[in-house]
N, C-alpha and C positions, 0 to 999 in steps of 0.2 A: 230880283230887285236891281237897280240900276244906281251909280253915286252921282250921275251927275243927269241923267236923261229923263224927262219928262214924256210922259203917253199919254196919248189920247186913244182909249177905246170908244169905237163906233161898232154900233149894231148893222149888220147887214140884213140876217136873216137869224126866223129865226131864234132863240131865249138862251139868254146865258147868266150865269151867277159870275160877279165880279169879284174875288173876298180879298179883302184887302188891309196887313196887317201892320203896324208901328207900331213904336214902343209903348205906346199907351192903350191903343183898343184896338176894337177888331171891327169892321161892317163887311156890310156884306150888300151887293148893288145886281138889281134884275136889268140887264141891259136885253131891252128891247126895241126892234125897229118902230113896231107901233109907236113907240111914247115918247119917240123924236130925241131920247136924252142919251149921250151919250158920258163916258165919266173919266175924268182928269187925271193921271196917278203921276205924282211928284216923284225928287231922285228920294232914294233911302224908306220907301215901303214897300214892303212885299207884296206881293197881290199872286193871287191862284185864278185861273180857270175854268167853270166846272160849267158843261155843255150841260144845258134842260132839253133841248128837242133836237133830233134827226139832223136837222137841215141848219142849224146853229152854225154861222160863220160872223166871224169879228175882225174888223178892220184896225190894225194901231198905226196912228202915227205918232213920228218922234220927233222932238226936238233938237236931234242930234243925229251928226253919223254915225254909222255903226262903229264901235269901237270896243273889243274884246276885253278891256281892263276896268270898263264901267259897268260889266256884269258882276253882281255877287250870283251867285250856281246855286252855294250850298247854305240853308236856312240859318244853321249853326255859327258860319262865317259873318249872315246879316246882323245875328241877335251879336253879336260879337264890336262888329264894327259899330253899332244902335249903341251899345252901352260907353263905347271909348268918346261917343261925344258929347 
């Protein structure tokens, strides 16, 4: 997750599951090239990865530069910082 970076994942090629968590639910998003949709992820939710086919590649962009202090790493750390606000 990220405190202040907003991403844009795009499908390149390709099937991929999006899952993506806050403090309140969970979804979970088929990012596919066919269905032209790609999906938004705000700062402060988690989101995982999980490759469907072979040839699965996914494009992010961000809203920001790279910057090493707007990473949370570890899930424990998110759920952490999710509750102090």
């Amino acid at each position: 997750a990220h405190k202040k970076c907003v991403q844009l994942f795009i499908p390149i090629s390709g099937k991929t599951a999006l899952i993506i968590k806050n403090k309140n639910k969970n979804r979970e998003i088929i990012l596919d090239p066919k269905k032209n949709k790609a999906a938004l992820v705000p700062p402060l939710e988690w989101c995982k990865l999980r490759f469907l086919t072979k040839n699965a590649i996914i494009m992010v962009a961000c809203n920001r530069k790279y910057e090493f202090n707007d990473y949370i790493e570890k899930y424990n750390d998110f759920l952490k910082i999710k509750r102090d606000i």
